[in-house]
matplotlib code that plots the C-alpha trace (Angstrom):
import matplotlib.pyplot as plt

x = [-0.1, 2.9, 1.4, -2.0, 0.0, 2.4, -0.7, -2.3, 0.7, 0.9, -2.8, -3.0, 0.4, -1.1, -4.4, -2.4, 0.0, -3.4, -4.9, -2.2, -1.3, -5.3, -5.0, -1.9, -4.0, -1.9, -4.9, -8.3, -12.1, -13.1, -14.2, -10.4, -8.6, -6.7, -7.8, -4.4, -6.6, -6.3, -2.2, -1.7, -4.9, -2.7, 1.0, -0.6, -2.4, 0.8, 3.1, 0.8, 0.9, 4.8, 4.5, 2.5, 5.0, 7.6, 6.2, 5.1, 8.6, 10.5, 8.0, 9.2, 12.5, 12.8, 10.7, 13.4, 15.9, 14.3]
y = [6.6, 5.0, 1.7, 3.0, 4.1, 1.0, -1.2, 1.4, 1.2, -2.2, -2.8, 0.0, -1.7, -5.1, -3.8, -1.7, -4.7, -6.5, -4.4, -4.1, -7.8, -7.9, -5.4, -7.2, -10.2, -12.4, -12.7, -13.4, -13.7, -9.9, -7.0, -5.5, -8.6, -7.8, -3.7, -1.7, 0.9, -1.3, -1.3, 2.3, 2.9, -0.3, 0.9, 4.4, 3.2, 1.0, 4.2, 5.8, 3.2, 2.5, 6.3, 6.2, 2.9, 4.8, 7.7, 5.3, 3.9, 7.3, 9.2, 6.6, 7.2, 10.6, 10.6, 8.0, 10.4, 13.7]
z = [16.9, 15.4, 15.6, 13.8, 10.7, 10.3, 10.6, 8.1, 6.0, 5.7, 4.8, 2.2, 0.4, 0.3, -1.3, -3.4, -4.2, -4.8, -7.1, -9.3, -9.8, -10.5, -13.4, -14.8, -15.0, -12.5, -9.9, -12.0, -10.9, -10.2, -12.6, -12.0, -13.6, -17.0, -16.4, -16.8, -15.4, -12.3, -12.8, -11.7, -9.3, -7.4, -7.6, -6.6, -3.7, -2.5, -2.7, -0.7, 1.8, 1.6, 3.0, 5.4, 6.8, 6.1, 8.7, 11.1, 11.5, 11.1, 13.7, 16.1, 15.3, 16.0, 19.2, 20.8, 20.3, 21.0]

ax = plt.figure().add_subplot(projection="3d")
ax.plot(x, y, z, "-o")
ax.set_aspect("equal")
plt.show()
């Protein structure tokens, strides 16, 4: 399980990441480029992921020393 959510986490930061460089207009050629909409629907979506990393790695934590 702890595996499943830092691969999650990882993957939903990056598109995150992605998104919002698109809406800032620093990664062109699709519909989201130079969209500020696009800014916080990305920096949402990578603090959601930084989250679910941040689970993955403290779940595993805590079940070594349990």
């Amino acid at each position: 399980m702890r595996t499943i959510l830092v691969v999650l986490g990882v993957l939903v930061t990056l598109a995150g990441a992605v998104w919002a460089l698109q809406g800032a207009g620093f990664i062109l050629g699709s519909f989201m480029s130079n969209d500020p909409t696009w800014i916080w629907i990305g920096a949402v979506t990578a603090v959601l992921g930084l989250g679910t990393l941040a689970v993955g790695i403290w779940s595993h934590r805590t079940a070594k020393h349990a």
